[in-house]
N, C-alpha and C positions, 0 to 999 in steps of 0.2 A: 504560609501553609506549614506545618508542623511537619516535621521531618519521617514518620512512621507512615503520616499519609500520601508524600511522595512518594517513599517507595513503595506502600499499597498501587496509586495509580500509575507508575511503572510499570509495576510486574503484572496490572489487570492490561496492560494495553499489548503485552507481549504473548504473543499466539502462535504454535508451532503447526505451518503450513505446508504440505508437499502440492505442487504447481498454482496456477494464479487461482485470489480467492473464489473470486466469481465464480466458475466451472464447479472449484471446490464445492461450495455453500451450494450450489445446484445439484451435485450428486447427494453430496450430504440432507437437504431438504426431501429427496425423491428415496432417500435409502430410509428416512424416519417412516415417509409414508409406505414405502412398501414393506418392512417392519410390522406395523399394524393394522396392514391389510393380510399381511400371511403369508401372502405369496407373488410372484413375478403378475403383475398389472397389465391388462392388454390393450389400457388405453391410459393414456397421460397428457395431461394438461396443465400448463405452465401458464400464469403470469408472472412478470417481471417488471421490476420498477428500470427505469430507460438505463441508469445507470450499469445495473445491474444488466442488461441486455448487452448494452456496448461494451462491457469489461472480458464479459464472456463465448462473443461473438466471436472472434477470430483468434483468439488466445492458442497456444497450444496445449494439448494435455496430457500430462506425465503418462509413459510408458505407450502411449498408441501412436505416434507419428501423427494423429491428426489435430483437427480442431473442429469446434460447433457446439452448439445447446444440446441440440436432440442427440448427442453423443455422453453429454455430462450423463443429463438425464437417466439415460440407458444407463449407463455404469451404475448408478443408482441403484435402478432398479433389477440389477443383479448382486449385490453389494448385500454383506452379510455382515457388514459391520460397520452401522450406523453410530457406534461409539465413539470411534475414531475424528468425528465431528470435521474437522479443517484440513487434515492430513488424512483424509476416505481415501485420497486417490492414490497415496502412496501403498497401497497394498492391491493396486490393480494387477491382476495377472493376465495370462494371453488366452484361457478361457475365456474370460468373465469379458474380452473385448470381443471377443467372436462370438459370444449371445448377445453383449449392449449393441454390438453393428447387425445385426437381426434383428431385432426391436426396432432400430433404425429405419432397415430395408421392409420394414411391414408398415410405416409409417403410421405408428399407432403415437405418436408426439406430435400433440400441438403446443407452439408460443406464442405469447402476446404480450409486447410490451407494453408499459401501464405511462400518464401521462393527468396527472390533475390538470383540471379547468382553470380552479383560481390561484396565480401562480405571483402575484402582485406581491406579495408578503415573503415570497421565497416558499421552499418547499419545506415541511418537515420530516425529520429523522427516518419515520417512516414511509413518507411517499418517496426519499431517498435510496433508501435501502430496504425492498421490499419481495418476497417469493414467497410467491402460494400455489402450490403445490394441489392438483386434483388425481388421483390414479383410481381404476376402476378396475373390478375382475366380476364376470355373471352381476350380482343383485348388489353387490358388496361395493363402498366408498371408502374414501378416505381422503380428509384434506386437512394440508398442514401448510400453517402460515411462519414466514421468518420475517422478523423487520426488526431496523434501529439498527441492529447490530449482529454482524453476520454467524454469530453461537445463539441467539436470541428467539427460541421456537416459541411462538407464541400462541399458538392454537393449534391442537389435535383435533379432529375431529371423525368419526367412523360411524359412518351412515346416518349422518346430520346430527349423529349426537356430539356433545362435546365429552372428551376423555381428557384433557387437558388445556391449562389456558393462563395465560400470563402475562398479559398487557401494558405490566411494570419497561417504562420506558429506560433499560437499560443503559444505553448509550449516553443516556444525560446522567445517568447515577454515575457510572463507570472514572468520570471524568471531575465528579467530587466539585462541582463546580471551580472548576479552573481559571473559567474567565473571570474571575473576581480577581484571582492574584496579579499582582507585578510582575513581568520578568524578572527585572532586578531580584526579589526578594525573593524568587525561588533557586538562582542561580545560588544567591549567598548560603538560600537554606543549603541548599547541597555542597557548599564547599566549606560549611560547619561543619558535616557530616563525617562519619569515619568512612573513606574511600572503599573500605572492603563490603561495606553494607552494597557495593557498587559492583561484584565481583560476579554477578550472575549476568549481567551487559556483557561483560569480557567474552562469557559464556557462549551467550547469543552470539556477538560480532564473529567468534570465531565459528560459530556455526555457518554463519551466512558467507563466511571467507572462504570456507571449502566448499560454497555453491560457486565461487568467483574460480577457486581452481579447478572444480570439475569443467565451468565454462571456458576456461584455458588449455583442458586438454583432451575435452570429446572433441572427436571427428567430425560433428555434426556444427560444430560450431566456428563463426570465422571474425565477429565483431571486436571480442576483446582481446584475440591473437593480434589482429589489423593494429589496431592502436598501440598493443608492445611492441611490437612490428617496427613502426615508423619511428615511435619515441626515441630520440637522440636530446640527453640534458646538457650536452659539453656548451654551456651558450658563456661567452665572453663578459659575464657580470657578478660580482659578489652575491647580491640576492638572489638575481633571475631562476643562476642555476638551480637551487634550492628551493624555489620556488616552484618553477616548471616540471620538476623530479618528481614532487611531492603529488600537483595536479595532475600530472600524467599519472602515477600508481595510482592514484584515487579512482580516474577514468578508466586506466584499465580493469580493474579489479572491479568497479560497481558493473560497468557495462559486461565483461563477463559473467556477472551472476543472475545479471538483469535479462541477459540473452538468455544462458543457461536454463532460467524460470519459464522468460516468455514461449521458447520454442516447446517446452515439453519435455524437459528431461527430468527424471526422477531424483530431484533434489530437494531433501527438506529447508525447511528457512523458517525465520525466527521471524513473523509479519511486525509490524508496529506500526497501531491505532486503524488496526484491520486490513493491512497493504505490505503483503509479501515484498512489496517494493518498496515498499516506504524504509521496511525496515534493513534493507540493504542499503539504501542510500544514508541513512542518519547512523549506523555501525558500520558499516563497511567502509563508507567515505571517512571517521572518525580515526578506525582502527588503520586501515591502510598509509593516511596520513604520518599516524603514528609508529611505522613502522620504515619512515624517511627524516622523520623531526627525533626519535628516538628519547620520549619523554621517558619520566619516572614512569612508573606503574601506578602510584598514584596520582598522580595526573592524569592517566589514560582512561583510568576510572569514573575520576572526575569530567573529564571531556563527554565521555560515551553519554554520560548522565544527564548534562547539559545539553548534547545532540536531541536525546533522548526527552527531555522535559521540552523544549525548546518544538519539537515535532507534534507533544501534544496537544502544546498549546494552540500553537496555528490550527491542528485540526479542530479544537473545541469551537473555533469562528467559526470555520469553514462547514463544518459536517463531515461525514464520514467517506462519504464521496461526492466529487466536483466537479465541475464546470472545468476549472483551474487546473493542470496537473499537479497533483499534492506532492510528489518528489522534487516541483521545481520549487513550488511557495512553502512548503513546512519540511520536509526531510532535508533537504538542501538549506534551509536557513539553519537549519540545526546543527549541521556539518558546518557551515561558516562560525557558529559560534563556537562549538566544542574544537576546531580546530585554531581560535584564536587563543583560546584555554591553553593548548598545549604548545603552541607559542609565547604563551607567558602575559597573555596581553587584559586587558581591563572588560569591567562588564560597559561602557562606553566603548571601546572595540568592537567586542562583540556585536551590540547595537548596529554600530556602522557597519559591519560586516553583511549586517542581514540586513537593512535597506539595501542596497545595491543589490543583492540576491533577489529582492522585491522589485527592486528598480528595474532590474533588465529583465524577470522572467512570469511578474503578473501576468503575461499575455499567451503566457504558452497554454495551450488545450489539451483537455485529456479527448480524445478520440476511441478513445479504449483500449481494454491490454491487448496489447500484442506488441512485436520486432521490435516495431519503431520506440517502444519504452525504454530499453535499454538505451537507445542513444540519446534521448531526453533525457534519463534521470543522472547518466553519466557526461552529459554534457552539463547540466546544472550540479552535479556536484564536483567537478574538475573545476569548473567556477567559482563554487564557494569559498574552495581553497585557494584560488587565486583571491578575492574579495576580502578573503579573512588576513592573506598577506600583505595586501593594500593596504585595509583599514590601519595595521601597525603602523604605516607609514605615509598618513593621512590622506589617503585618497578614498575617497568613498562617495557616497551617490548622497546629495546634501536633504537635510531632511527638508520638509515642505514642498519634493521636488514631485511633480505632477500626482500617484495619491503616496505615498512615499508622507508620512506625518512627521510632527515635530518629537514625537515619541514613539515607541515600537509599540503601545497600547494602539493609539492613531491609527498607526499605519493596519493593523489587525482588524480595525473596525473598516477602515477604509478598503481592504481588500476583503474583508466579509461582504460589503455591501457589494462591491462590484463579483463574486463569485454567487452570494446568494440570490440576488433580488436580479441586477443588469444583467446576468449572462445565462437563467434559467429558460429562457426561451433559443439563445445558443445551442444549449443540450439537445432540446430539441430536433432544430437541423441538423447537430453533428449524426444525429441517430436514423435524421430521414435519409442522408447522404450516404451512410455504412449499409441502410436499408438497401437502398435502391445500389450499391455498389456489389453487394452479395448476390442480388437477384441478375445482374450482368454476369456474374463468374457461374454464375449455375446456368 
């Protein structure tokens, strides 16, 4: 892959997010349409694809203490700035919550999550990543569709007419066909490269680093204090210590920012491959590392980038959301390789680094955003960096070890297949289970 078009699909994969995407993309989808219907809507209608239900069921959402759909929505649809597309929610004020919790308490919001028949084949892009949007006021309509990929509006419509429309499947362009490349050979591309074409990661990681300290010193937060808390690295071994240091700053610092996100605090973050989380875990886990290993600056550039390449690859198997949590199989593989990078280690390091990453955490589920994310993606990336220090010193998870392939190609087909095709009926019950869990709390 040519070096102008990795950093093209870099910087298309990085998207500035204030709280998780889901909610986001649901206000943002309800603020287009109430946009070009005119005015506040007295009746609203949501479908949603399952994914897209469980990520923004229980999530929290920036500036209101709460969480829920019919809450995104509402903000929506008092929301005066549909431009703002990913980051709609970081300019919610405490008006604009005391009309969406009205909207609310009139229950003029209905959801329904969406679920294809023929599922043999795995899902595509779009029945993955899907919101269609109905709002109504007197005689007047309007419906707007988002799929593939969560900026991706793809049909306007106002009172069955169409006013806009754009079918072009985004999310397979975006990605320039990746699956064609090697690892290997995009690794090397990048470390041909001149480091500084690399200088706008730094940018992002440090963006996403000051969601990890806001998560270290709001009130409201106790995950990522807990872990600096406890962390003692005095341990009696040459490596260990250095080793343990490194993994604990990583864990604290993602799981900080990963709480910070999940709960609802008004911090923006830098997504990668459409996952506010993703992109904390593949720069955050990178940068924090590197601020225990104290590489060059070029190096550190180069790591972010390989995190960073290395996250979108795995997603380009996977799809844009999983079965699988993507901070344990692609954000976290990522960080296992860019942290072998800045230990000085081989793209066979690297490799071994991310089987074992594959090895121990194929099996984790995404459940959907909320709390418990932060301790997932910070427990898979506190791991990376332990795996990435391993593999230096030959221990690794051996390949052909249960789907674990002889190659990282392998192994990527092999965990596509068990994320697209084996575990799409999984989704399912994860979704009836969170159903019928909500209708208990209510």
């Amino acid at each position: 892959m040519e070096k102008d078009i990795i950093l093209e699909l870099i910087k298309n994969e990085l998207t500035r997010t204030t709280g998780c995407t889901d909610p986001g993309v649901i206000c943002y989808a309800v603020a287009v349409a109430k946009e070009n219907l005119g005015e506040v809507p007295d009746k609203i209608d949501l479908k949603l694809s399952l994914n897209i239900f469980k990520n923004a069921v229980n999530v929290g959402i920036p500036g209101t203490g709460e969480s829920g759909i019919e809450l995104a929505a509402a903000l929506g649809a008092v929301s005066e700035n549909s431009n703002a597309k990913l980051s709609i929610l970081e300019s919610v004020t405490p008006k604009m919550i005391e009309e969406a919790k009205s909207l609310v308490n009139k229950r003029i919001i209905s959801v329904k999550s969406l679920f294809p028949e023929n599922i043999k084949e795995g899902l595509t892009p779009k029945e993955l990543l899907y919101i269609e949007v109905n709002v109504f006021k007197g005689s007047d309509s309007v419906k707007v569709v988002i799929h593939s990929d969560y900026t991706n509006v793809a049909l306007i419509e106002k009172n069955k007419k169409i006013i806009f429309e754009n079918e072009e499947n985004i999310s397979s362009k975006s990605r320039m066909n990746i699956k064609s490349e090697k690892f290997s050979d995009l690794v090397n591309t990048i470390l041909s490269m001149e480091s500084k074409d690399f200088e706008f990661l730094l940018d992002a990681a440090k963006v996403n680093f000051e969601a990890a300290e806001k998560g270290l010193s709001d009130r409201n937060t106790i995950f990522g204090k807990s872990i600096f808390g406890i962390s003692h690295c005095a341990i009696a071994n040459e490596l260990r210590p250095v080793a343990c240091c490194t993994a604990k700053s990583v864990e604290t610092y993602t799981a900080a920012a990963g709480e910070a996100r999940m709960i609802g605090l008004k911090v923006p973050v830098i997504a990668l491959t459409g996952s506010g989380n993703q992109g904390i875990t593949a720069l955050v886990g990178v940068y924090s590392a590197s601020l225990k290993i104290n590489p060059s600056k070029d190096v550190l550039l180069q790591a972010l980038a390989i995190s960073a390449i290395s996250t979108i690859l795995f997603k380009s198997y996977l799809g844009r959301l999983t079965t699988i949590c993507g901070c344990a199989v692609a954000a976290s593989v990522g960080v296992s390789a860019g942290v072998v990078h800045l230990l000085g280690g081989k793209i066979e390091d690297m490799v071994n680094a991310m089987h074992s990453v594959i090895g121990t955490f194929a099996g984790m589920i995404c459940d959907g955003a909320k709390v418990s994310c932060a301790y997932k993606l910070s427990a898979a990336a506190s791991s990376a960096v332990e795996y990435a220090y391993f593999a230096m010193n030959g221990a690794f998870v051996p390949k052909g070890d249960g789907i674990v392939g002889y190659t990282i190609e392998q192994t990527l087909e092999n965990l596509a297949t068990l994320n697209n095709i084996g575990m799409v009926e999984t989704d399912r019950i994860i979704v009836k289970i969170m159903e019928k869990t909500l209708k208990e709390k209510l």
